[in-house]
LUMMARGU-722333 format. One record per residue (C-alpha): residue in three letters; x, y, z. Coordinates in pm, whole numbers, plus 50000, padded with zeros to 5 digits. Example, Ala and Ser with C-alpha at 12.3 -4.5 7.8 and 13.67 -1.06 7.14 Angstrom:
<atoms>
  rest      X      Y      Z
   Ala  51230  49550  50780
   Ser  51367  49894  50714
</atoms>
This chain:
<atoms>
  rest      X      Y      Z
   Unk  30420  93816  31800
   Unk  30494  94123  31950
   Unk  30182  94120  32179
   Unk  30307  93730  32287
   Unk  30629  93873  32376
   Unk  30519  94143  32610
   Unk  30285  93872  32757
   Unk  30601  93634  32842
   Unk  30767  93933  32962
   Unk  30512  94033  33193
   Unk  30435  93719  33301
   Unk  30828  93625  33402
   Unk  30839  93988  33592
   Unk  30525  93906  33804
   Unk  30706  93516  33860
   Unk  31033  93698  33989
   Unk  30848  93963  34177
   Unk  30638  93692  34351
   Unk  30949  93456  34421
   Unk  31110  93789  34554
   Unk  30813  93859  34807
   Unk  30802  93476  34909
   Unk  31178  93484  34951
   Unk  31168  93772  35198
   Unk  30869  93655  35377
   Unk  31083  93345  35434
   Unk  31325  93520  35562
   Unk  31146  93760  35750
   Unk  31040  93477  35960
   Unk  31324  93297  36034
   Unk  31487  93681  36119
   Unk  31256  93732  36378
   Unk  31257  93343  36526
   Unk  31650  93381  36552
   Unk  31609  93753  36686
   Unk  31413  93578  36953
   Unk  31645  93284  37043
   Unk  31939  93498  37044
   Unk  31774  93783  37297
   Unk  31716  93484  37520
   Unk  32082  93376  37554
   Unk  32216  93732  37509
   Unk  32385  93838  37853
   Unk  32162  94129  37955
   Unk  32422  94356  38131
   Unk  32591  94443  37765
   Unk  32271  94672  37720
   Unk  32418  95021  37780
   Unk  32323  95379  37600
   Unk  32698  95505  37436
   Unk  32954  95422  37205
   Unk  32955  95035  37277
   Unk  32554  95002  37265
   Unk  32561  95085  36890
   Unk  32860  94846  36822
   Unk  32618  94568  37042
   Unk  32334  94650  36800
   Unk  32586  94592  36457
   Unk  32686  94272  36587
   Unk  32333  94120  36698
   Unk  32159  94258  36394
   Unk  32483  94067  36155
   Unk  32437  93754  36448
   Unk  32037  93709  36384
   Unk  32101  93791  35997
   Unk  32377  93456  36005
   Unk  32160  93259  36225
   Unk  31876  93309  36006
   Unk  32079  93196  35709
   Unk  32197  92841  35919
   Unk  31823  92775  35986
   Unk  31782  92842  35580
   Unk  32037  92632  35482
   Unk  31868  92364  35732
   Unk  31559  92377  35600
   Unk  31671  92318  35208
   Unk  31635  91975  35145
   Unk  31367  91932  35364
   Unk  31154  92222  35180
   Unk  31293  92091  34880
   Unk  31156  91754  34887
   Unk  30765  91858  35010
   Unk  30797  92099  34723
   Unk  30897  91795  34506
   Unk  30600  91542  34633
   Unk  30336  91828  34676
   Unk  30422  91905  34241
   Unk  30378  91573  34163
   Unk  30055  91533  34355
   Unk  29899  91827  34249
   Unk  30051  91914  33949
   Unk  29768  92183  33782
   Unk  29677  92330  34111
   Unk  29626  92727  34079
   Unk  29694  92745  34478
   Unk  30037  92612  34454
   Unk  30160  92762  34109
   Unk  30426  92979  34340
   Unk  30635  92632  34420
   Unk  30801  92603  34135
   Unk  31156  92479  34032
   Unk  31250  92838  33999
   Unk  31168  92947  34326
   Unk  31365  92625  34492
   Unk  31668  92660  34262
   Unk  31655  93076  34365
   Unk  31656  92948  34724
   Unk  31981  92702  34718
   Unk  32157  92980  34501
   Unk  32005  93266  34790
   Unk  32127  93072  35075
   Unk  32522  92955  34931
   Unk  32504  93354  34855
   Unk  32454  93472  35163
   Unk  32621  93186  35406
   Unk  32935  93265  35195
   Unk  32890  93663  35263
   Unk  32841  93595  35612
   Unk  33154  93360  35695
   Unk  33359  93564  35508
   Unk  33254  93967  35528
   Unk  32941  94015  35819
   Unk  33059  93793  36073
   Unk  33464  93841  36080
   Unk  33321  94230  36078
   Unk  33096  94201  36382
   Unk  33380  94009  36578
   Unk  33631  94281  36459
   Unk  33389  94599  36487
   Unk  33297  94473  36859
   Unk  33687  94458  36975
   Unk  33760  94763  36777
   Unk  33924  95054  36979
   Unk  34038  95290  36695
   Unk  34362  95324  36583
   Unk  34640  95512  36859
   Unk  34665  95905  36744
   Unk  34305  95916  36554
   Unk  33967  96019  36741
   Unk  33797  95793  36943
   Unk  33416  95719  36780
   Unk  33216  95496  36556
   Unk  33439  95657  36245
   Unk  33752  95542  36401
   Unk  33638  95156  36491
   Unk  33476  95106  36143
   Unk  33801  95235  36067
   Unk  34035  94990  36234
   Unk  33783  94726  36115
   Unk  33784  94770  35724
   Unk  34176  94757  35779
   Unk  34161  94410  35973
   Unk  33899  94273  35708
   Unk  34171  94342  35427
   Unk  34450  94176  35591
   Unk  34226  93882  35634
   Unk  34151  93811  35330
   Unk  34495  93893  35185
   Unk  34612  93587  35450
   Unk  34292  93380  35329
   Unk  34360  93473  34977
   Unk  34756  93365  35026
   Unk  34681  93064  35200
   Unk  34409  92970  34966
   Unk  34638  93053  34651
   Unk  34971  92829  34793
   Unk  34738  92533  34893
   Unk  34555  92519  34550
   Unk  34955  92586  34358
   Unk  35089  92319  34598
   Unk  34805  92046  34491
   Unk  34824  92129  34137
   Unk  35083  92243  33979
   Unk  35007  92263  33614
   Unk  34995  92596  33396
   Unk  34622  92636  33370
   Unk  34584  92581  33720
   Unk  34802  92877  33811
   Unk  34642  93107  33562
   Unk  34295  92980  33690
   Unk  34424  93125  34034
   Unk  34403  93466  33931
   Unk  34058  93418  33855
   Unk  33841  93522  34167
   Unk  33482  93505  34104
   Unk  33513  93168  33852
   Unk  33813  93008  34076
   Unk  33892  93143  34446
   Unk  33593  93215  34561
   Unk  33421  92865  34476
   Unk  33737  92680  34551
   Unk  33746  92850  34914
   Unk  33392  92795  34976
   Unk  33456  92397  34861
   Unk  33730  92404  35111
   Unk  33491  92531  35417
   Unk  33222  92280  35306
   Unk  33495  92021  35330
   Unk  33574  92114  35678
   Unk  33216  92193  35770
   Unk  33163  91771  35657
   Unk  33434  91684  35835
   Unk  33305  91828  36151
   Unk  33022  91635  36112
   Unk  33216  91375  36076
   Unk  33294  91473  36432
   Unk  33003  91577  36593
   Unk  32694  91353  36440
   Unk  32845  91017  36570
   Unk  32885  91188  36958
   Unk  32581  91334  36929
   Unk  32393  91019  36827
   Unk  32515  90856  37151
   Unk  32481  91148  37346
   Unk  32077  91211  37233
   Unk  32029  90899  37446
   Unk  32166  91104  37784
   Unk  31937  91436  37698
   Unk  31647  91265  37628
   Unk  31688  91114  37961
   Unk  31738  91409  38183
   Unk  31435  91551  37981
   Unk  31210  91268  38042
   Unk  31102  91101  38355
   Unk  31284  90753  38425
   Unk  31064  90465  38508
   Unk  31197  90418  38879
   Unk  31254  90054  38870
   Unk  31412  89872  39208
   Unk  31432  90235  39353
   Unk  31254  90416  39647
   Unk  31173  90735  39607
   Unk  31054  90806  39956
   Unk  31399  90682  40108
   Unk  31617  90933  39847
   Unk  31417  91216  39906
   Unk  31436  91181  40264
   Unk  31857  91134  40246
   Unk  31838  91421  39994
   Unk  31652  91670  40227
   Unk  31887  91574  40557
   Unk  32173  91655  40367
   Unk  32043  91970  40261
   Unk  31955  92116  40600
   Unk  32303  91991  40710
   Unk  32443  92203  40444
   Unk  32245  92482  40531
   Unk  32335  92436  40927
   Unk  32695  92490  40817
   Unk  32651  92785  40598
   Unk  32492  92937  40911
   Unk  32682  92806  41126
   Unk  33022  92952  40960
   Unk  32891  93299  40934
   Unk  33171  93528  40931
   Unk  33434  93308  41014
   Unk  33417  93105  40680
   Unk  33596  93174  40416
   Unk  33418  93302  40091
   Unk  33573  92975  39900
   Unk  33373  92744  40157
   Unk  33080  92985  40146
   Unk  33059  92967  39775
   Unk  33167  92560  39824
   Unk  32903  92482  40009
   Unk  32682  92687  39828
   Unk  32693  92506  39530
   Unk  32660  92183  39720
   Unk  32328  92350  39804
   Unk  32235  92427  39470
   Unk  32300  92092  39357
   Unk  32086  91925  39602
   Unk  31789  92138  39567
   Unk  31820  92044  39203
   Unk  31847  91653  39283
   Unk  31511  91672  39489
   Unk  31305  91910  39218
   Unk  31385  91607  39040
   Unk  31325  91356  39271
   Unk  30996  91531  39337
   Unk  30940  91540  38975
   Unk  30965  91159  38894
   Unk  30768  91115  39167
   Unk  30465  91298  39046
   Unk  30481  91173  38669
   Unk  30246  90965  38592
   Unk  30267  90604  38524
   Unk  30207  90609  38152
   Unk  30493  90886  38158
   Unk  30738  90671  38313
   Unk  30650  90354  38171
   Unk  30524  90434  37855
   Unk  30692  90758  37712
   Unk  31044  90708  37792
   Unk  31082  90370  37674
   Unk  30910  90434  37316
   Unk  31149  90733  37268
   Unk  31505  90539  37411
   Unk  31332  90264  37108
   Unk  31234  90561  36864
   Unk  31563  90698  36929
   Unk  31750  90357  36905
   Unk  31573  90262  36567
   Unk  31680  90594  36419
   Unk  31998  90566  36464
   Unk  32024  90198  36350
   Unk  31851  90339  36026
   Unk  32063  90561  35947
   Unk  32402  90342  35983
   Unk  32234  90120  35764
   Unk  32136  90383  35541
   Unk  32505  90467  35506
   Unk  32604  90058  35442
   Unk  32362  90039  35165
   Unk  32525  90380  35008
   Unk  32848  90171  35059
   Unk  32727  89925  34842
   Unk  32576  90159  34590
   Unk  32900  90363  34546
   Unk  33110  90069  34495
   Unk  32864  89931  34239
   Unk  32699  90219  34065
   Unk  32865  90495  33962
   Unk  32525  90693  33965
   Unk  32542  90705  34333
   Unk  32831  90943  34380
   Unk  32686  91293  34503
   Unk  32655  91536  34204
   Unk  32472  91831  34121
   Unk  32193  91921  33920
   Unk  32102  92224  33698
   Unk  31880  92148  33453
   Unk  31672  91881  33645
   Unk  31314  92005  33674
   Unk  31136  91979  34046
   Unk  30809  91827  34050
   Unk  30892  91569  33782
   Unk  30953  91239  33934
   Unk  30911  91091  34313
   Unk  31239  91005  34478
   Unk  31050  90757  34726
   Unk  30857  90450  34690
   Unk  30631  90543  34957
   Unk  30538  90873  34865
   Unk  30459  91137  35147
   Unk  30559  90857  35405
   Unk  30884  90806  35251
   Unk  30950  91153  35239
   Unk  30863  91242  35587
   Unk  31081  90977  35726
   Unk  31342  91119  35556
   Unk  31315  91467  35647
   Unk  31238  91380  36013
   Unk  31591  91187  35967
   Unk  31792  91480  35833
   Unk  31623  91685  36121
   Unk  31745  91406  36401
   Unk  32089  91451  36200
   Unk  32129  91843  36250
   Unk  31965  91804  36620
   Unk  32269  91538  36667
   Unk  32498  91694  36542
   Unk  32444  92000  36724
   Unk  32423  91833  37052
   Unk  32745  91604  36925
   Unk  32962  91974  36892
   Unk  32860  92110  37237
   Unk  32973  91760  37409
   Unk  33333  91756  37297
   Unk  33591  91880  37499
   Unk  33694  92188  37273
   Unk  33421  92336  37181
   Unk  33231  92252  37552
   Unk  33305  92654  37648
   Unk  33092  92751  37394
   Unk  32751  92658  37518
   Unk  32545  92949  37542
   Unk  32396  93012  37878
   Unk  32042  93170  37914
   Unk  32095  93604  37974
   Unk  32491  93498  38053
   Unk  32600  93515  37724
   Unk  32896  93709  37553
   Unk  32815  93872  37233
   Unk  33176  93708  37095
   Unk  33062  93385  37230
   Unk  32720  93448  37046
   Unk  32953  93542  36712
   Unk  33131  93226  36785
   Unk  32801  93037  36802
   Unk  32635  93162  36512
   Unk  32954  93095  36283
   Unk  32980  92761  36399
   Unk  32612  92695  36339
   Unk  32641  92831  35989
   Unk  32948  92548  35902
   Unk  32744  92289  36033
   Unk  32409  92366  35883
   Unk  32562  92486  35538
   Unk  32744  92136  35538
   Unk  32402  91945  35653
   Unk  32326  91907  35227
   Unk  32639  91809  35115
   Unk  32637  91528  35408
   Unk  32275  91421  35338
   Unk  32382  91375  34984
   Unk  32717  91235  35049
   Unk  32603  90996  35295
   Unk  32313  90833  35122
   Unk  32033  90982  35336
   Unk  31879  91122  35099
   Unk  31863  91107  34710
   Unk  31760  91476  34598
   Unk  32075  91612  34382
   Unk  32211  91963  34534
   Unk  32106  92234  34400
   Unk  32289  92565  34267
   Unk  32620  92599  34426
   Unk  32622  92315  34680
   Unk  32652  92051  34378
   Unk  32998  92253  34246
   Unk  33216  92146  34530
   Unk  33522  91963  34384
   Unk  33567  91690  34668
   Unk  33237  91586  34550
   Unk  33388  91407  34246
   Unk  33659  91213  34461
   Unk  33537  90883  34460
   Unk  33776  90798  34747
   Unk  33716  91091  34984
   Unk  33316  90996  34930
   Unk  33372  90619  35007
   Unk  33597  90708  35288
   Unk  33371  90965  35443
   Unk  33064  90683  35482
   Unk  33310  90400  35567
   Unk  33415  90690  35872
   Unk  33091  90730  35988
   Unk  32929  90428  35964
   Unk  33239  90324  36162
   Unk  33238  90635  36435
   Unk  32849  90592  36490
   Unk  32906  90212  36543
   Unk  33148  90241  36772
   Unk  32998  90568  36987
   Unk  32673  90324  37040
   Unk  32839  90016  37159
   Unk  33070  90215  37405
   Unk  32706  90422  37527
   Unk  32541  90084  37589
   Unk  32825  89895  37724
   Unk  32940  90147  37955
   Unk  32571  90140  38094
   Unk  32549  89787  38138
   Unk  32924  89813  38267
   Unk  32783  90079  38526
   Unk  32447  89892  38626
   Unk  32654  89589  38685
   Unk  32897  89762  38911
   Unk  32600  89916  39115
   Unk  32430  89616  39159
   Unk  32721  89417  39274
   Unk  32849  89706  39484
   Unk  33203  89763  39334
   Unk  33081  90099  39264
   Unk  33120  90185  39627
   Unk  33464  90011  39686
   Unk  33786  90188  39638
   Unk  33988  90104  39363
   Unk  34339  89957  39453
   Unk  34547  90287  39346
   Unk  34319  90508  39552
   Unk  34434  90681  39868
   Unk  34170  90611  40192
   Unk  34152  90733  40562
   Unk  34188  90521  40842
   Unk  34134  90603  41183
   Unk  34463  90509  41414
   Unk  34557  90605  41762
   Unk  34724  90925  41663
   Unk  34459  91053  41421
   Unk  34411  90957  41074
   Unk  34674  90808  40846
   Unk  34660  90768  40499
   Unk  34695  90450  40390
   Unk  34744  90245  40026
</atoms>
């Protein structure tokens, strides 16, 4: 007995220190992808040798650390559910005894740990340690900003901690409520992170439908048009005769111009040259690029998003028939032990490739609105607080990306380790409300995209787009000069 017990024992330390090595190897590789991604945007002239170089370094090294989390948290369900398919295919396989339930559960539980230390320690530190000064009267150094840092932390999270404490009192009111508030590992902590989940959902709530419409625009400007009732020739000749007038009057103004008209006409420059590269470029695709590629991906694109609304009806339907449907978590439930698609593999890749066209959505969705357009990151132009910004907002949305699969009917898979203990979860009116919000919101985002298009391609080919609308102020020549007339 004793010999079967050091056996077990052995055999559980060599299972941890393997899930431990393939943990770190995970993460070792998405540390070096983001390391990459974020060098490329990083703006180069924040590079300098003193004081302010170190604090750089801190903040990029806790930056890559919370990007690499957001791509984790990203790739759980989808890892999750090949794990799943791959157990129940090959279910006595010696090469794949490391995927296990143990290792995907350590994973969900790895990646709520450390998206919750960055939002709420590493990244509120980088942003504070990079403004740091030092407190007036003490020595100016490293010492001194870590200093005034620690000190900024604290009073954060007593206003977190207050704010956090007089919501949850305010909502409910009863006695074991307020003596679960003075709990802060069982209560705050998990109450606080259900509260940024919530908002992280709701953002996508925001983002996904904009972004669904908007995929339609990027995928265009990436991909070559078909050029249908257009001439080619004829633009790129207009294109290049307005160019060399441009340039005629840069020269032309030399020192007399103003630097406002310089840097005016300038851009008017710079925006032509880019109209004719891609003139120049449609005009060298191929046929089967214009005719072929584009359409199928406008149709791939088109049929995703159709799927997923009705994806999100049929979880309507579910939710307000079975109560089975309503997201929950899942502890005990085994991986590997029953197929969550009809199809298999195919059933499961569709599904991932639709959570990915989700997060790629929503992504694009958050840099198109209004607010949050100023933080687009711009290739060796950008800030190290905008890349802070960046990588915390990237860490809501991709921590939230589970909880909205779930929620939304997209996929099945229960969420794992922390993500299933949110307490909104439960609500079976937030839930219902949530897909009745975006089914609605995506709806309405892709009639307004393809109306407004046909609106447009109307206009142009009746010529209204070139008329002045009634309100608008035009020139007229007269006998004096020009007079504005209505």
């Amino acid at each position: 007995m004793e010999e079967d017990e050091v056996t077990i024992r052995e055999q559980n330390f060599h299972s941890q220190v393997r899930e431990c090595i393939i943990c770190f190897l995970m993460f070792g590789i998405l540390y070096i992808v983001s390391y990459f991604i974020i060098t490329r945007y990083k703006r180069k002239s924040d590079e300098q040798e003193d004081e302010d170089a170190t604090v750089t370094r801190v903040s990029l090294f806790l930056s890559t650390l919370t990007l690499a989390v957001s791509a984790g948290a990203v790739l759980l369900l989808p890892f999750s559910i090949v794990s799943n398919e791959i157990l129940l295919s090959f279910p006595k396989s010696y090469y794949i005894q490391w995927l296990n339930g143990s290792l995907i559960h350590g994973l969900w539980n790895l990646v709520s740990l450390f998206s919750n230390l960055c939002l709420f320690v590493l990244m509120p530190f980088a942003f504070f340690f990079l403004e740091s000064e030092g407190f007036a009267g003490l020595k100016k150094g490293i010492k001194a900003r870590i200093l005034e840092t620690i000190v900024m932390l604290i009073l954060l999270a007593l206003l977190i901690f207050g704010i956090v404490w007089v919501a949850s009192a305010l909502i409910d009111n009863s006695s074991a409520s307020m003596e679960s508030l003075y709990d802060l590992w069982e209560f705050y902590l998990p109450y606080l992170y259900s509260c940024i989940s919530l908002m992280g959902c709701l953002l996508l709530l925001l983002c996904t439908p904009v972004g669904l419409s908007r995929m339609f625009a990027v995928m265009g400007q990436l991909l070559v048009k078909p050029a249908i009732l257009e001439d080619l020739d004829e633009q790129l000749y207009i294109i290049s005769l307005q160019e060399e007038a441009l340039l005629r009057k840069l020269n032309a103004g030399g020192n007399s111009s103003t630097d406002y008209n310089a840097k005016k006409i300038q851009h008017e420059i710079d925006n032509a040259k880019t109209m004719k590269s891609n003139l120049e470029r449609r005009k060298k695709a191929s046929a089967w690029e214009k005719n072929l590629v584009y359409p199928s991906v406008m149709i791939l694109l088109l049929v995703a998003t159709s799927f997923s609304v009705i994806l999100v009806s049929c979880n309507i339907l579910r939710l307000l028939i079975d109560e089975t449907a309503m997201p929950k978590g899942s502890k005990g439930r085994g991986i590997g032990n029953a197929s969550l698609f009809t199809f298999g593999f195919a059933g499961a890749t569709l599904e991932i490739l639709l959570i990915f066209y989700l997060m790629v959505s929503s992504v694009v969705g958050f840099y198109s609105l209004r607010f949050f357009g100023s933080f687009t990151p711009k290739k060796d132009d950008t800030t190290m607080t905008k890349i802070i910004g960046n990588c915390v907002s990237i860490l809501v949305l991709s921590s939230a990306l589970p909880v909205m699969s779930r929620t939304l009917g997209i996929t099945r898979f229960d969420l794992l380790g922390d993500f299933g203990r949110f307490n909104w979860l439960g609500n079976f009116y937030i839930v219902v409300a949530y897909n009745l919000l975006f089914a609605i919101a995506t709806t309405l985002c892709l009639v307004r995209k393809f109306t407004s298009a046909v609106r447009e391609e109307l206009l142009k080919a009746i010529g209204f787009d070139k008329r002045p609308l009634p309100n608008e102020v035009t020139e007229s020549p007269s006998t004096n000069g020009h007079q504005k007339t209505l």
